[in-house]
N, C-alpha and C positions, 0 to 999 in steps of 0.2 A: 871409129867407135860409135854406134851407136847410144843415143841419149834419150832411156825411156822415163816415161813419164811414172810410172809406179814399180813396185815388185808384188812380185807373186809368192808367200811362204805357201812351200811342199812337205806335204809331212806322208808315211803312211799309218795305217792303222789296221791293225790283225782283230779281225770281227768274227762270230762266229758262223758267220756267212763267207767270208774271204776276206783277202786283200783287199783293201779302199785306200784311195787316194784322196789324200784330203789339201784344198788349196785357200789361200784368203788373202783376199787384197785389203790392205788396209784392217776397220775392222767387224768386215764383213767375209762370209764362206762363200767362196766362188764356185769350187769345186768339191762334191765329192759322188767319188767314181770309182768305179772296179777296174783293179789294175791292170786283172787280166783279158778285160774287155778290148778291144779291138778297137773303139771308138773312143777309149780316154784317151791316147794320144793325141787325136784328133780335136777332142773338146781341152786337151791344154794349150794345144798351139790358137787354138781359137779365141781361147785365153788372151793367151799373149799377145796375139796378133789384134784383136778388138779392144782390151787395154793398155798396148802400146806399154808392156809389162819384161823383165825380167824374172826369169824364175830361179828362186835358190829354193833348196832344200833345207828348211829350216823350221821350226814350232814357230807358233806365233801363240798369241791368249786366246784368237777366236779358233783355231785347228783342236790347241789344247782343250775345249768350253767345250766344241765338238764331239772328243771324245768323251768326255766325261757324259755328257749326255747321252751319246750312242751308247756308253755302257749301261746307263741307268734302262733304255731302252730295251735294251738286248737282254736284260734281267727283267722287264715287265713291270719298270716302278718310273716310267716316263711314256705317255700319251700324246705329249705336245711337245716339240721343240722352240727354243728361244733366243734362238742364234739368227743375226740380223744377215740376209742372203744377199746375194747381187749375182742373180743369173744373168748370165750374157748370150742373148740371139734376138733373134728377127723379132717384131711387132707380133707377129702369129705365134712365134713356140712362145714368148711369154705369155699371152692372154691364156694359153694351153696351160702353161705350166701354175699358172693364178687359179684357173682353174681344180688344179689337183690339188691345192695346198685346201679347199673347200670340202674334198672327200675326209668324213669322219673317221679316226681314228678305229679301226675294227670293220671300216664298212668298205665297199666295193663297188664301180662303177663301170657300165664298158664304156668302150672306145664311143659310141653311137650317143649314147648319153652326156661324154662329156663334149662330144659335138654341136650335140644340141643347147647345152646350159651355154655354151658361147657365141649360138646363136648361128650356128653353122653345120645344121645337121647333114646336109650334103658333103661336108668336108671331111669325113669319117677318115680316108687315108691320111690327108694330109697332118692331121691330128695323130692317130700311128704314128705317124715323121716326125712329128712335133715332142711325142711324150718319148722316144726312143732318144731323140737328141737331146734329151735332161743331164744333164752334169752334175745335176744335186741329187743323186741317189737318195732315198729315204725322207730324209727332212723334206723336198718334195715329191709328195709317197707317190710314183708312177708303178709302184708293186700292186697298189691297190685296183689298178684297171686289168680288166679281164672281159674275155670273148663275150659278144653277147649269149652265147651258149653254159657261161658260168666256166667257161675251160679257162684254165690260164695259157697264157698269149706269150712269145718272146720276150724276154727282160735282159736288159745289161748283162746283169750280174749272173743270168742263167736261170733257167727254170723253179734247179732247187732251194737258190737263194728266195726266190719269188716267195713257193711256197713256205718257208721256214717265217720269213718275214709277217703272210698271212696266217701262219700258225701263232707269233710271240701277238699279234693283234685279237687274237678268236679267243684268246684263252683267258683274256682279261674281263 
């Protein structure tokens, strides 16, 4: 039997975007992801496997605080999230994903842009890699990156979530 070191509470949550999977260790949001994504599997076993974690399916206060929040959002009366995060990857997707937590609220960045605010304007793809591999859907907002052309770009969550996401941001 193995003897891990933490657990992982699972919860989902039905948005008006889709299914999200919301995860938190301790009490912090580890996870939140679209279920019917391809790569949340991937980013829960990555989960597990970097926090040395079991996963149950369970609420916790920070999944619960989550939603509550995403709903505030999802109605247009939350701007900023206040939920303490603990992304898990490499030295680069985080500086990337620090990165995106700096794009304003309504406002948009491309990919070339936030290559450069980290001092990596050559790293354009690898940046791509980096913000695809986010596990924190929204709370950190990789919706808000988009082609240098103004087109929006592949998202997790799909296209239409993208745009609806930068619709509930434009309107405020």
């Amino acid at each position: 039997m193995k003897n891990y070191k933490h657990t992982i509470n699972l919860q989902y949550y039905h948005s008006p975007c889709g299914e999200l999977v919301l995860a938190s260790v301790g009490d912090e949001l580890c996870l939140c992801d679209w279920k019917d994504n391809p790569c949340a599997e991937r980013n829960i076993r990555r989960l597990v496997s970097c926090l040395n974690a079991e996963l149950k399916i369970e609420t916790s206060h920070v999944s619960n605080e989550t939603r509550r929040q995403l709903e505030e959002y999802f109605a247009g009366n939350r701007k900023v999230f206040s939920i303490p995060l603990h992304p898990v990857g490499t030295d680069f997707q985080l500086q990337v994903w620090k990165a995106l937590l700096n794009i304003p609220y309504g406002a948009t960045r491309s990919y070339k842009q936030i290559a450069t605010s980290i001092g990596r304007p050559e790293a354009v793809r690898a940046v791509a890699r980096a913000i695809g591999a986010n596990g924190i859907s929204i709370l950190i907002p990789c919706h808000r990156v988009i082609g240098s052309n103004r087109s929006l770009t592949g998202y997790a969550g799909g296209l239409e979530a993208k745009r609806l996401l930068l619709e509930i941001e434009k309107n405020e």
